[in-house]
Phi, psi and omega in degrees: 000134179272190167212152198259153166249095217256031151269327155316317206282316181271345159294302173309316176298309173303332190283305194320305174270008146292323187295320177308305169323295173320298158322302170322320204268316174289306173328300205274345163290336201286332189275024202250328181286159194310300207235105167259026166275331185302290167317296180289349180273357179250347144293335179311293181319331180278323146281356169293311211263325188310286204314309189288348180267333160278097185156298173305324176279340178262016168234013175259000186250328183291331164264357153049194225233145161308171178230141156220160220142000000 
């Protein structure tokens, strides 16, 4: 039997929605900046790697750890 770890779980879900924000947020900023392609494409990347280490993480607490016996 496995046990679930649903503080991974609820971490990886808070990283998810802050990165998504964190983009949403950067969008409305980006036309204000010199080069705003330059700019989404390094938020991109960034919400990108936060977003894919919460998706690893809520799926590494959703498959949780042996118990033992």
């Amino acid at each position: 039997m496995r046990q679930k770890n649903m503080r991974v779980v609820i971490t990886g879900a808070v990283l998810l929605v802050l990165a998504a924000a964190f983009f949403l947020f950067m969008m409305t900023m980006a036309p204000k900046s010199n080069d705003p392609r330059a700019l989404m494409e390094t938020v991109g990347q960034v919400s990108g790697v936060v977003g894919g280490i919460a998706i690893v993480m809520m799926i590494f607490g959703l498959i949780g750890k042996k118990t033992q016996g």
